[in-house]
C-alpha positions in Angstrom: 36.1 -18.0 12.9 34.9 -19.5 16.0 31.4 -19.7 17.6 30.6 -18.0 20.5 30.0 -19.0 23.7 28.1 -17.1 26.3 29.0 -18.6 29.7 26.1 -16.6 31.6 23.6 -19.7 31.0 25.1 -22.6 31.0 24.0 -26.3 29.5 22.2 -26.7 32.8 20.2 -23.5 33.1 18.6 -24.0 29.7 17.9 -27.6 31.1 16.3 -26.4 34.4 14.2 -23.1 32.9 11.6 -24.5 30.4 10.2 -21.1 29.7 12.3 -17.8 28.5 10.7 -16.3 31.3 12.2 -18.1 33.7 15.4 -17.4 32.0 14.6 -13.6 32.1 13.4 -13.7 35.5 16.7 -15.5 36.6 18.7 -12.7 35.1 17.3 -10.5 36.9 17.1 -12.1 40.5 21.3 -12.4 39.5 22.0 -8.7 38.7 18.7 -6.9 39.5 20.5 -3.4 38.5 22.1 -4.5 35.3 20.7 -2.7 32.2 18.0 -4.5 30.0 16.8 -2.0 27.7 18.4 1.4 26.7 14.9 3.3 24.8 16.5 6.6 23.4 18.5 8.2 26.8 16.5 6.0 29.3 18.2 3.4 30.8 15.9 0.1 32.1 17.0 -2.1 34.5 16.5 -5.9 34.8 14.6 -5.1 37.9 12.8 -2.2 36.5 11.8 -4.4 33.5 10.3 -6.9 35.4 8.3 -5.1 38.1 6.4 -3.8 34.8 6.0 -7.2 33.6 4.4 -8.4 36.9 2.1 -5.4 36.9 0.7 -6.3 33.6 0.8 -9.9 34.4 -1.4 -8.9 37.2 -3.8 -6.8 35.5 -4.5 -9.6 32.9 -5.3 -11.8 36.3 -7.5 -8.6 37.6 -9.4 -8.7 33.7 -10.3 -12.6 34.2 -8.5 -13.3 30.9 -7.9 -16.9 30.9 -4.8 -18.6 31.5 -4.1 -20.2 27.6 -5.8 -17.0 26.1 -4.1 -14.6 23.1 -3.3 -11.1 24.3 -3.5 -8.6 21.3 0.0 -6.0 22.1 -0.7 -3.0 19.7 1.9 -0.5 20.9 4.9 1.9 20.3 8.1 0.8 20.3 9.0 1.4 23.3 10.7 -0.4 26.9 7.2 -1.4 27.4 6.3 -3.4 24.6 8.7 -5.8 26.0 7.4 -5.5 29.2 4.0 -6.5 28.3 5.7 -9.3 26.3 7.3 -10.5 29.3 3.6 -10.1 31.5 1.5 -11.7 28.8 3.6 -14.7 29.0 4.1 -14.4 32.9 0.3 -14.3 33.1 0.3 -18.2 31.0 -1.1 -16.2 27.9 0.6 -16.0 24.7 0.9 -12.5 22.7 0.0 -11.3 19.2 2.2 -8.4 18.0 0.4 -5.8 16.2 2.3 -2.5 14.4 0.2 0.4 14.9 0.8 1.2 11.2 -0.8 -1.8 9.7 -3.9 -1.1 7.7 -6.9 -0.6 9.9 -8.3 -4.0 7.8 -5.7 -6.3 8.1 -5.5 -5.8 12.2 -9.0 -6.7 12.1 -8.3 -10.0 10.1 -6.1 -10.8 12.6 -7.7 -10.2 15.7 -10.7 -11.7 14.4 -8.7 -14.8 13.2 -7.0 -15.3 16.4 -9.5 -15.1 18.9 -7.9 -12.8 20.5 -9.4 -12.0 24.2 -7.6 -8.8 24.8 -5.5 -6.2 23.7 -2.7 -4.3 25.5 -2.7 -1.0 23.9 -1.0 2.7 24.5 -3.0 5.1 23.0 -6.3 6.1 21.5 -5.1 5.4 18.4 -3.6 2.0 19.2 -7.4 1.3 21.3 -9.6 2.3 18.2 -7.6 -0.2 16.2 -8.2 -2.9 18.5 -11.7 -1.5 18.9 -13.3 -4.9 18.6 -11.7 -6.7 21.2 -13.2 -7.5 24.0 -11.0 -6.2 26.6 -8.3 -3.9 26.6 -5.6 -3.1 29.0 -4.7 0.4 28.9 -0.9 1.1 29.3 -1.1 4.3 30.4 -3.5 3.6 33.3 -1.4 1.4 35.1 1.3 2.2 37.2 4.2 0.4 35.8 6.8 1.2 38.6 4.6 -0.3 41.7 6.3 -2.9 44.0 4.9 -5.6 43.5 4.9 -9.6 44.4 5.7 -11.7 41.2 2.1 -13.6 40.2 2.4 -17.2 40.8 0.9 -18.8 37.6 2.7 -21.3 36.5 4.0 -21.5 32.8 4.2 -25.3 30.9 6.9 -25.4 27.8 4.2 -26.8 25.5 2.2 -23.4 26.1 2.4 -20.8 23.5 4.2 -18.3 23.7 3.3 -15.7 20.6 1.8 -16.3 17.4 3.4 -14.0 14.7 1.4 -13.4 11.4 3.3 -14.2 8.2 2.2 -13.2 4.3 -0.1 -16.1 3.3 -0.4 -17.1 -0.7 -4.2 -17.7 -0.6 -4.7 -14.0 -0.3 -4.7 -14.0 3.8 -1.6 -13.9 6.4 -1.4 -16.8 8.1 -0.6 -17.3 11.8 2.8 -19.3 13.3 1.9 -20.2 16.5 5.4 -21.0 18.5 5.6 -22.5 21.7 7.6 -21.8 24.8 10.2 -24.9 24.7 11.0 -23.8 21.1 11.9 -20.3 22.9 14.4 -22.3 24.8 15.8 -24.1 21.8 16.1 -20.9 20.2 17.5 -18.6 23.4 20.3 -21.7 23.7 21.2 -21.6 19.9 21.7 -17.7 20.4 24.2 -18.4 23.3 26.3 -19.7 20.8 26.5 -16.6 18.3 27.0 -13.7 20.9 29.8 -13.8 23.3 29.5 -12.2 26.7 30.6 -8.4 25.8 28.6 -9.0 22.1 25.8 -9.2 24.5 25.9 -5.7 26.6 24.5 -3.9 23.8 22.3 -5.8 21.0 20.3 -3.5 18.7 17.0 -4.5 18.5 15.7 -2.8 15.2 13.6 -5.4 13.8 9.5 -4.8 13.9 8.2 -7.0 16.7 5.7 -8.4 13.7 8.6 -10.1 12.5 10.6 -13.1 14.6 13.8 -11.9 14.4 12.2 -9.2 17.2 11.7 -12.7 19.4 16.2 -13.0 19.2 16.7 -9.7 19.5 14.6 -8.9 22.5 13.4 -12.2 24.4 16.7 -14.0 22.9 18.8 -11.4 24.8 17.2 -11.1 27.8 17.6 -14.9 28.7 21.7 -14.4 27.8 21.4 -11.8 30.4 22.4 -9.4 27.6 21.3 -5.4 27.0 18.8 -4.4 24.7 19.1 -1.5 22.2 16.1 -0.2 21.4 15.6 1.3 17.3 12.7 2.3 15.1 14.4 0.3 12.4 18.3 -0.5 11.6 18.7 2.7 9.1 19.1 4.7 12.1 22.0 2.8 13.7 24.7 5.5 12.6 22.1 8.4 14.5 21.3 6.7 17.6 22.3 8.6 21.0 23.5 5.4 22.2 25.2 4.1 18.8 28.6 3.6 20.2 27.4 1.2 22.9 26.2 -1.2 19.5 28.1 -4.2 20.1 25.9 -6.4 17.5 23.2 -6.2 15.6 21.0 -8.9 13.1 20.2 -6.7 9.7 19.4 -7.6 6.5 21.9 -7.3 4.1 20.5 -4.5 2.1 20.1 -2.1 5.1 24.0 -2.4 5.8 24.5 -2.0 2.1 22.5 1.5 2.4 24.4 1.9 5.4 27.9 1.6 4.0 27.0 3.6 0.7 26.3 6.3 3.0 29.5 6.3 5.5 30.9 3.4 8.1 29.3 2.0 10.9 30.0 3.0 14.5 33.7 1.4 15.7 32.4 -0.4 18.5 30.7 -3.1 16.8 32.0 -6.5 17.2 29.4 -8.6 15.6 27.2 -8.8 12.6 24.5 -11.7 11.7 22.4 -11.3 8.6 19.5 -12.8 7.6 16.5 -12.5 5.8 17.8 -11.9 2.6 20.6 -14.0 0.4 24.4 -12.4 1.2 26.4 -11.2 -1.5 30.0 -12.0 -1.4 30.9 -7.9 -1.8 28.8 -7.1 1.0 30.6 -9.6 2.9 34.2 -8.1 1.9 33.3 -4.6 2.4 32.1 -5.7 6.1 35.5 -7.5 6.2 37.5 -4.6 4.9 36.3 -2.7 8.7 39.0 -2.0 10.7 38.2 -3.3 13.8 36.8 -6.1 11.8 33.5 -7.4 13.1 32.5 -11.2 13.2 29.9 -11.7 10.3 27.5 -14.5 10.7 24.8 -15.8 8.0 21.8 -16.9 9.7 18.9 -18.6 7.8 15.6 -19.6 9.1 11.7 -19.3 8.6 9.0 -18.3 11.2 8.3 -21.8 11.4 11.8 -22.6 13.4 11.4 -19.8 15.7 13.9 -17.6 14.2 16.9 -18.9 12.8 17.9 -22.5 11.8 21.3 -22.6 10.4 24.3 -20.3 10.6 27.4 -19.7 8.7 30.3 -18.1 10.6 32.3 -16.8 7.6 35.8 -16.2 7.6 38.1 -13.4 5.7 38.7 -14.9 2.6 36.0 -17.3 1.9 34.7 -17.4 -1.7 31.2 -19.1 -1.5 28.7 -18.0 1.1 26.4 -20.7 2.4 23.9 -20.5 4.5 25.9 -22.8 6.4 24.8 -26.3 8.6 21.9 -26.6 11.5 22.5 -24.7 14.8 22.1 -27.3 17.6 18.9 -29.5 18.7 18.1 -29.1 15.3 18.6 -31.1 11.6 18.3 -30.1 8.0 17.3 -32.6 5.0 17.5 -31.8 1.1 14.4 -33.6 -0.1 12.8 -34.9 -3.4 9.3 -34.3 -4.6 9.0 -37.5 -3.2 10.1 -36.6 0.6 13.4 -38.8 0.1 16.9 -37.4 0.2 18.6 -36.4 -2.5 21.7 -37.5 -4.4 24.9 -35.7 -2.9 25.3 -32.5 -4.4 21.9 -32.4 -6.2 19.0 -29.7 -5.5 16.2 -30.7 -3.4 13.2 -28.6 -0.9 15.2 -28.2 2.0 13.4 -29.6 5.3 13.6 -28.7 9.1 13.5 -30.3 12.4 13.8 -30.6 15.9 13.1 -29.0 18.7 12.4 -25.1 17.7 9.5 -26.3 15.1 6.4 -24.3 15.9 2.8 -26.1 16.7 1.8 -24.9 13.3 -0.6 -22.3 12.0 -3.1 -21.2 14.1 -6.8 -22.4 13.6 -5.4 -23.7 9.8 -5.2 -27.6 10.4 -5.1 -28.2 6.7 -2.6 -25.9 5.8 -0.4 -27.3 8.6 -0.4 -30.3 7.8 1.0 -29.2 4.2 3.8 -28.3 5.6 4.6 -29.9 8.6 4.8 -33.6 8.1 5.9 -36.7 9.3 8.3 -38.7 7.4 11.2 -41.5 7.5 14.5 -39.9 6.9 17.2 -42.1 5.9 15.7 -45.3 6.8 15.1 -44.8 10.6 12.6 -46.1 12.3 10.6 -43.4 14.0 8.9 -41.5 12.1 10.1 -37.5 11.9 8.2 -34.0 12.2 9.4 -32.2 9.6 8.5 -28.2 8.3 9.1 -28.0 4.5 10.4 -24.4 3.9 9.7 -24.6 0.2 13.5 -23.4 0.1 15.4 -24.9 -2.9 19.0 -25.8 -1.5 21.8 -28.3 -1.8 24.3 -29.9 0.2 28.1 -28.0 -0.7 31.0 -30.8 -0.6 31.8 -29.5 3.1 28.5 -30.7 4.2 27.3 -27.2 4.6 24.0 -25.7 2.8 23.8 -23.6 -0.5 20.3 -21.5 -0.7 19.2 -21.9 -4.2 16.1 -19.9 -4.6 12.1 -20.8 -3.8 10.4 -23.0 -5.0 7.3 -21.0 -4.7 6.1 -17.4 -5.4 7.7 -16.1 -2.1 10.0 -13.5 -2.1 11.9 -11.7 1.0 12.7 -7.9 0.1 14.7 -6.1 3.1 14.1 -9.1 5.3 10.2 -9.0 4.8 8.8 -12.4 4.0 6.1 -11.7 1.0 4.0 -13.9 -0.7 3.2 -12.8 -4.0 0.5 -14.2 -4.5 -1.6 -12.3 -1.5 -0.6 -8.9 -3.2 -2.3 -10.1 -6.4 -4.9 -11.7 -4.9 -5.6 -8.3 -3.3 -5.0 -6.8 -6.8 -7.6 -8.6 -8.3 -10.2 -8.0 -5.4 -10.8 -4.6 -6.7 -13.5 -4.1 -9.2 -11.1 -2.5 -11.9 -8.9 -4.7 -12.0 -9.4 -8.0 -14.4 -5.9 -9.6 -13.6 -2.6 -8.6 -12.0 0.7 -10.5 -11.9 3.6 -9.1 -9.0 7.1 -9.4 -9.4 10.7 -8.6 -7.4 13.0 -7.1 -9.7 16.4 -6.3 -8.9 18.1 -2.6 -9.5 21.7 -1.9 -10.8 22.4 -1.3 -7.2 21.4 -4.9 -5.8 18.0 -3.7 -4.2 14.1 -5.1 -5.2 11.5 -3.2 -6.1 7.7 -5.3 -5.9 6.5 -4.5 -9.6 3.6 -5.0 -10.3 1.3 -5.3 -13.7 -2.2 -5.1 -14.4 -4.8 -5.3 -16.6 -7.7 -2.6 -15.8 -11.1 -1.5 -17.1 -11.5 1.7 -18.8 -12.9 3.0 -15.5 -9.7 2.3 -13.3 -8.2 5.1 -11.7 -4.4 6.1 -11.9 -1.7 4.3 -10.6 -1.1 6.9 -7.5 -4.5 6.3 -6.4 -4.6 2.4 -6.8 -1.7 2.5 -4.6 -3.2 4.9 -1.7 -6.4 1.8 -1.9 -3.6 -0.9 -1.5 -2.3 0.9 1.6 -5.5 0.5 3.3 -5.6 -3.0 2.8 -2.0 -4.5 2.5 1.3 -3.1 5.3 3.5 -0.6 3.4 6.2 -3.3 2.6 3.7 -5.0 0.4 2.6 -2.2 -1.5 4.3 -2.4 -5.3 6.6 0.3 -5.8 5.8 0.7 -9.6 2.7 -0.3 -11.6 2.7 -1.1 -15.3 -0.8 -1.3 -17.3 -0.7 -4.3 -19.8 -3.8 -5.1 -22.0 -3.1 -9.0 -21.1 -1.0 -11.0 -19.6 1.2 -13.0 -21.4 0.6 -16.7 -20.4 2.2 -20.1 -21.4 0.4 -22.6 -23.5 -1.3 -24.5 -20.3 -2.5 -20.7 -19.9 -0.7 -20.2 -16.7 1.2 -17.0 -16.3 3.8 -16.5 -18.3 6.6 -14.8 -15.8 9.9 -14.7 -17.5 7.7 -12.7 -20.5 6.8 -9.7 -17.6 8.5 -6.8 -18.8 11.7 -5.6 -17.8 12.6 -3.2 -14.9 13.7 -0.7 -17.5 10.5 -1.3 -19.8 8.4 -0.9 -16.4 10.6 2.6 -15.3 10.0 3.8 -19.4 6.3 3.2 -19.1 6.1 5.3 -15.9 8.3 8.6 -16.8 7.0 11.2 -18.7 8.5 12.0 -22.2 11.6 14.6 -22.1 10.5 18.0 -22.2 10.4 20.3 -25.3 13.1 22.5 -25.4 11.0 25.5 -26.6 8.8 24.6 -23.4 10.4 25.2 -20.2 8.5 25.2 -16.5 11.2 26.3 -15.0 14.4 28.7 -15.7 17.2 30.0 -14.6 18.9 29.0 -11.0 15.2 26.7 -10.1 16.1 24.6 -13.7 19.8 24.3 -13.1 18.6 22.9 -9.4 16.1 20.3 -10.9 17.7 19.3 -13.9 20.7 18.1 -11.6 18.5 16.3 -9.0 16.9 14.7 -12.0 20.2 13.6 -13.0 21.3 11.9 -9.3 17.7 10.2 -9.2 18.3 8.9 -12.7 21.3 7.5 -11.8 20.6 6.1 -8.5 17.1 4.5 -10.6 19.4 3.1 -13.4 17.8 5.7 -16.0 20.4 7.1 -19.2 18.2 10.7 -19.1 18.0 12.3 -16.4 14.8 14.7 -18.7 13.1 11.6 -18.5 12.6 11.8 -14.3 9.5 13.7 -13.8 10.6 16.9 -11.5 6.7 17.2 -10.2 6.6 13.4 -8.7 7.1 12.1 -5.7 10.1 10.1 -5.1 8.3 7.1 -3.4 6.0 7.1 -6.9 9.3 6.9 -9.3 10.8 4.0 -7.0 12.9 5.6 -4.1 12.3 3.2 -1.8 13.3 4.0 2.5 17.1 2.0 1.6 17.9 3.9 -1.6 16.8 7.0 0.0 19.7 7.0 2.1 22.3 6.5 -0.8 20.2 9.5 -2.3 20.8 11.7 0.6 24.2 11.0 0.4 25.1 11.9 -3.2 22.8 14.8 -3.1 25.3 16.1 0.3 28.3 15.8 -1.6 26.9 17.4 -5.3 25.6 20.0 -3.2 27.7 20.1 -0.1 24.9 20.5 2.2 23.1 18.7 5.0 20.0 17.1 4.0 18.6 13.9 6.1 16.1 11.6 4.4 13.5 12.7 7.0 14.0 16.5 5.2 13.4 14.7 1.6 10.3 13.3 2.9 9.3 17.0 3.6 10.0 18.3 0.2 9.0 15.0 -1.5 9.5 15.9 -5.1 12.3 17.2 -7.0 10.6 21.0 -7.7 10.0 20.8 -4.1 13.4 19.6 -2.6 15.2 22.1 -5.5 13.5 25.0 -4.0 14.5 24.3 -0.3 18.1 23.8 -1.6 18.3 26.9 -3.2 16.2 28.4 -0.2 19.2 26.8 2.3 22.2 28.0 0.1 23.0 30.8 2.4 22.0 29.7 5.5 25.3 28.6 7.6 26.5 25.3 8.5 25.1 24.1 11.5 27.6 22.3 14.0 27.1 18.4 14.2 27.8 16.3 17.0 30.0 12.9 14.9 30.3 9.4 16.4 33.3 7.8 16.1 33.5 5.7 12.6 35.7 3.0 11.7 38.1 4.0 8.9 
């Protein structure tokens, strides 16, 4: 297995750009009509693309916002999210990406924490969220499509260019603020992981909240490359355009869910993963493809823009590393001491060169935690290190074996999670007297965020602390399952006591109901048949012996079915009952009674025709 090598930027046009937007722009001054993003059946050109760019840029210079300043972009995912990327950085600003989804509470945090000056924004919806900004800068006012002349502000490589929010363990996300040279540290790294027909279609289904957006979007751009625009990577197999997939970056449970549910479309040549540890059998099964794609295990934190190291695995290979640094950068396994370890020996595993962010934004203290300067090895210039907090050690091929944290952070479908901000946000409630969170793992390889507590008599139930969590924490840190405990169990120091949380099973016991009485039926006939075997497919999927013991009248997000195993659901409910369900229809008839009534509601109706994309066998 081989890297690749995109010759469409060479060594020299990575030397003479020192801003991806010079990159971009260059792309598109060489082909001006080659594609740069396909949103849904709309195909947007290079020149297209950057014509938006320049209007925004120019807006921002009409608004008086400063060169230097943080843009707020709180849109849909759509072509012109990038585009106002691109203008927020063509403008000399740097941009803070906002999902529309997050809880009304934690956009303010961030806004207010930034300093933001302004907010690009598409809607009313995405405006009211933003509502304390200064200024916004409507989308849908300006006309996006206007000739215009390209702004002439001039962008340095020690600027920033964004400054992505990450789960903070003091109870508040904290702010990576990454600079433009690191951008070009990172778009030359990325030409040597897609080749030149890898690049004219990369899926872009990552939330621009999180970094890997930056490779998939900004990263593709500078290689010249197409972007394929996705809510999320669970609808890769459904896309109109999912035969023009050449690669994709996914966490390794989303392909799992993926695979469990069917194949992926033939035309893909090349699959990184990241965010999550890789499982050998994942590996094989991606190997087992016929045409086999490249598979590529990427590891890297926020805080080295993106990805640091990468692992080109090969058919056959038996350990899966996380493999060694990708180029301009370096790796160290360090002591508690900052010194290098003995040779095969666990250590924190430490970064550098030249992809390290500035640090966190407005946080000196906590930045200098965690990026320091150190000798390495004796040499005489002192070295700015990040320390991931990663526990790793060096393999005998000098490659890189992830270990586990060091810390309470966890990463569950790719989203980096601090546990310690979910139960600091636990504990912030005035019913709560302690909580603990954990990630337990299923039977089928995927973590649920657990979480226990100790309440006052007053508390309300679980399904209504979880609706106050929602307002205050994004839906990936929400706990799947709560567990009331009348303590904590702790460790003679009186720290918490984690290995003696109970199980996932105990956790899944305390939340069912008891089986029901035999003389007491709800239901009968056809409707019990219909639920008692969906009860039996969720127990399975869940890991549960009795399928009596899944409560019919709850939702399925409440008893653990999380958006990945909702998939494999949909799947073995088609074949039990040789029908056509999508998750999107479960999430209609979100309970068992509910989804058994549409099924026998649907039983007679015929077999609609579906259009198939070609699978690999």
């Amino acid at each position: 297995m081989h890297k690749a090598k995109n010759n469409s930027v060479s060594d020299v046009a990575h030397f003479e750009h020192k801003t991806v937007y010079e990159l971009i722009n260059w792309q598109s001054q060489q082909t001006p009509e080659r594609t740069a993003i396909i949103d849904g059946t709309e195909e947007i050109s290079y020149e297209k693309m950057m014509l938006a760019a320049w209007a925004i840029a120019v807006e921002i210079d009409a608004q008086n916002i400063p060169r230097g300043s943080l843009i707020a972009v709180c849109m849909a995912r759509k072509w012109q999210l990038i585009a106002a990327m691109i203008g927020i950085h063509k403008a000399g600003c740097a941009y803070i990406p906002l999902d529309p989804n997050y809880p009304s509470s934690r956009v303010e945090y961030m806004l207010s924490h930034s300093r933001a000056q302004a907010a690009i924004v598409d809607s009313v919806d995405t405006a009211a969220l933003c509502a304390k900004v200064k200024t916004h800068i409507c989308l849908d006012t300006l006309d996006l499509s206007q000739q215009c002349i390209e702004p002439k502000t001039d962008i340095n490589s020690e600027d920033l260019a964004y400054v992505i929010y990450t789960s903070g363990s003091t109870g508040k996300p904290k702010g990576v603020a990454v600079e433009h040279h690191s951008l070009i540290a990172m778009s030359k790294a990325l030409s040597c992981v897609f080749g030149p027909t890898e690049l004219q279609g990369v899926l872009a289904a990552a939330s621009v909240c999180f970094d890997t957006s930056v490779m998939e979007t900004l990263g593709t751009l500078s290689l010249g490359g197409t972007v394929l625009l996705a809510e999320n990577a669970l609808e890769l197999t459904t896309l109109p355009y999912a035969n023009r997939v050449k690669a994709c970056v996914m966490v390794p449970s989303s392909m799992q869910a993926i695979l469990n549910s069917g194949s992926l479309p033939e035309n893909i040549e090349c699959i990184v993963f990241g965010g999550e540890a890789l499982k050998l059998s994942l590996v094989n099964k991606v190997h087992a493809l016929i045409p086999r794609p490249r598979v590529i295990n990427a590891y890297g934190p926020t805080e080295d823009t993106v990805f640091s190291t990468l692992k080109f695995i090969d058919v056959g290979e038996q350990t899966i590393t996380i493999g060694k640094p990708v180029e301009n950068s370096a790796a160290y396994i360090l002591d508690e001491t900052l010194n290098p370890v003995s040779e095969g020996m666990a250590g924190e595993l430490c970064l550098s060169g030249d992809k390290l962010a500035r640090g966190y934004l407005n946080d000196i203290q906590q930045t200098l935690e965690r990026f320091v300067e150190i000798n390495v090895d004796h040499q005489a210039l002192k070295q700015r290190v990040y320390r991931t907090g990663d526990l790793c050690r060096w393999t005998d091929d000098g490659e890189i074996e992830f270990l586990g944290r060091i810390d309470q952070q966890v990463k569950i479908r790719g989203f980096r999670i601090e546990l310690g901000e979910i139960e600091s946000t636990l504990e912030s409630l005035p019913f709560i007297n302690a909580a603990a969170v954990s990630a337990l793992e299923t039977d089928t390889g995927q973590k649920l965020l657990v979480a226990y507590i100790v309440e006052q008599p007053e508390a309300p139930d679980h399904e209504a602390l979880k609706s106050q969590l929602q307002a205050r924490l994004p839906k990936y840190m929400v706990p799947h399952l709560f567990m009331s405990l009348d303590c904590l169990p702790l460790l003679p120091n009186d720290k918490l006591d984690r290995g003696n949380l109970p199980s996932l099973a105990q956790v899944r016991a305390a939340n069912l109901t008891q089986p029901l009485a035999k003389n007491e039926p709800v239901v009968s006939g056809q409707s019990a048949d219909m639920i008692a075997r969906i009860q039996q497919v969720v127990a399975t999927l869940l890991g549960i012996k009795d399928g009596m013991l899944v409560e019919h009248d709850a939702s399925f997000e409440s008893l653990g079915v999380d958006s990945l195993n909702l998939i494999e659901l949909t799947n073995r409910l088609n074949k039990i009952f040789d029908t056509s369900l999508t998750p999107a229809m479960i999430l209609t008839f979100p309970t068992i009674t509910m989804l058994a009534g549409h099924l026998l509601a649907e039983q007679a109706s015929s077999p609609k025709e579906k259009c198939h994309i070609p699978v690999r066998l």
